[in-house]
N, C-alpha and C positions, 0 to 999 in steps of 0.2 A: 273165864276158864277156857273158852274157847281159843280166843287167840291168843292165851299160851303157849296152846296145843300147836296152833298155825306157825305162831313163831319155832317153835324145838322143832315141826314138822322140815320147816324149811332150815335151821340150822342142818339138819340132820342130811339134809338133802344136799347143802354145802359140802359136808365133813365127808360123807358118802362120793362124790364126784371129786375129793380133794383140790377141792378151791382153797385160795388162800383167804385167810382171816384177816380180817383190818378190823380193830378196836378202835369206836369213836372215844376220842377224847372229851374231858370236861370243856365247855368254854371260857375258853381263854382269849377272845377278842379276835378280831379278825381272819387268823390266821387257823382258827378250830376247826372250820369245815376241811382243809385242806389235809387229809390224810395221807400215809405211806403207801404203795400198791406195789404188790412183788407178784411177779410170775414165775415161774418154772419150765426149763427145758431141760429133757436128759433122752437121754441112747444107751446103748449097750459103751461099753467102753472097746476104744478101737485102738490099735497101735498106731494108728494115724493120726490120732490127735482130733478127729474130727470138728465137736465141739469147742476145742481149747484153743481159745484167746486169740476170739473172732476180732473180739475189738480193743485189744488190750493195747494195741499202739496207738489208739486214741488218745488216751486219756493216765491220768493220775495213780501208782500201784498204792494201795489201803498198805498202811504198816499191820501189819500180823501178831499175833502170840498163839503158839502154841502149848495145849496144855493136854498129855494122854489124861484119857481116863477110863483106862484099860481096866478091864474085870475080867471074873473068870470063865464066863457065859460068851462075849465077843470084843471083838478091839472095838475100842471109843475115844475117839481123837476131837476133841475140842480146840477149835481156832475160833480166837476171837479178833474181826477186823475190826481197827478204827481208821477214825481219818478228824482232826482238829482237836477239840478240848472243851472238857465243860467251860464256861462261862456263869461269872457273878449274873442272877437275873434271867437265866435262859432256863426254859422251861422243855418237857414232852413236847412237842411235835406231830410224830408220825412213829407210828407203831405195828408192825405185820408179825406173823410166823405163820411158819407152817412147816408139815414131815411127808414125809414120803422113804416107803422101805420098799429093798426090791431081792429079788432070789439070786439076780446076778449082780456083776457089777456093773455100775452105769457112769458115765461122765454126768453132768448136773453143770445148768446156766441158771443159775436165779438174774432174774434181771430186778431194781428194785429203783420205784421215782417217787421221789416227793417233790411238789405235792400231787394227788392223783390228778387237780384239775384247779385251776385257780393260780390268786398268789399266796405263796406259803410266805411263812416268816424266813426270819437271816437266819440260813442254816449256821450254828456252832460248834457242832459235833455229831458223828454219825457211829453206833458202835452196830458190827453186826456177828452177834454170837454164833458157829456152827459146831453140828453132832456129827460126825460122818465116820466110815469105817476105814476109809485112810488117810494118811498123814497129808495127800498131797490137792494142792488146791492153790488156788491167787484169787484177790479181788484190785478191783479199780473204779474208778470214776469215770465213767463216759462223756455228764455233761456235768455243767454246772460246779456247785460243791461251797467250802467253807466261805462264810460272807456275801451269798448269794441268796435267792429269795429258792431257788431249785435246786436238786442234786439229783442225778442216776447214776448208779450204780452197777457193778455187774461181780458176782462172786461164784468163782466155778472152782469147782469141787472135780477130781477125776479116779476114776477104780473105786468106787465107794457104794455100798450094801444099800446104805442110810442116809440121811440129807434130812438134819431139825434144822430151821433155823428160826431166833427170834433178831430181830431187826428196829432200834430205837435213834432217832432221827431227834436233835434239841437244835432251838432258838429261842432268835429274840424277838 
């Protein structure tokens, strides 16, 4: 009973400091320790662009989809990034989310690596779903990526209330 208590105490003390959540996965061989890790950067949103697309000439732009999911309470704009393709045999990986709302509007850097430390498996596909309060946003590939044992990632979000994002990383 106790270290239930210990454990909810210290969730609680995560969700409280809005740290981000990483879900171990099942064992699956090698590669299971090797979780997803996402951080958060955000500011007020500036005309200057300040946050936007520090490192975006590095690397890979994610293909996009757009989907409103506007109500009548607040605008709700759903993009979902990918980058590759499931695969026969490729399994979960690496898995984050996390939220964060705010009173104004802020620009938002998720940075996101798999794996947090070690070798991960061949990454196959990487999807990373977002909630935000505007339409506008990019992501990209900083390192690594499809058919690689690593991937970083970077998905920034700009003018936006709200920032959910869940984050699912497969191989093999």
């Amino acid at each position: 009973m106790q270290r239930g208590l210990v454990a909810l105490g210290a969730l609680a003390v995560v969700l409280a400091l809005g740290g981000v959540i990483c879900t171990p996965l099942a064992d699956t061989g090698p590669a299971s320790e090797a979780l997803l890790v996402g951080s958060l950067e955000f500011g007020p949103s500036a005309a200057d662009g300040t946050l936007r697309s520090s490192n975006q000439a590095a690397g890979q732009v994610l293909e996009s989809t757009q989907l409103d999911r506007s109500d009548a309470v607040a605008n709700r704009h759903q993009i979902v990034y990918t980058l590759g393709g499931r695969r026969p045999g490729d399994r979960l990986v690496g898995l984050s989310s996390d939220s964060k709302f705010w009173s104004t509007a802020q620009d938002v850097k998720l940075d996101l690596q798999y794996p947090q430390a070690g070798v991960g498996a061949v990454v196959t596909y990487v999807e990373v779903t977002v909630d935000q309060s505007s339409q506008a946003g990019t992501g990209y590939v900083v390192a690594g990526g499809i058919g690689q044992r690593f991937v970083r990632l970077v998905i920034e979000a700009y003018g936006t209330q709200h920032f959910t994002y869940t984050a699912a990383i497969y191989g093999v």
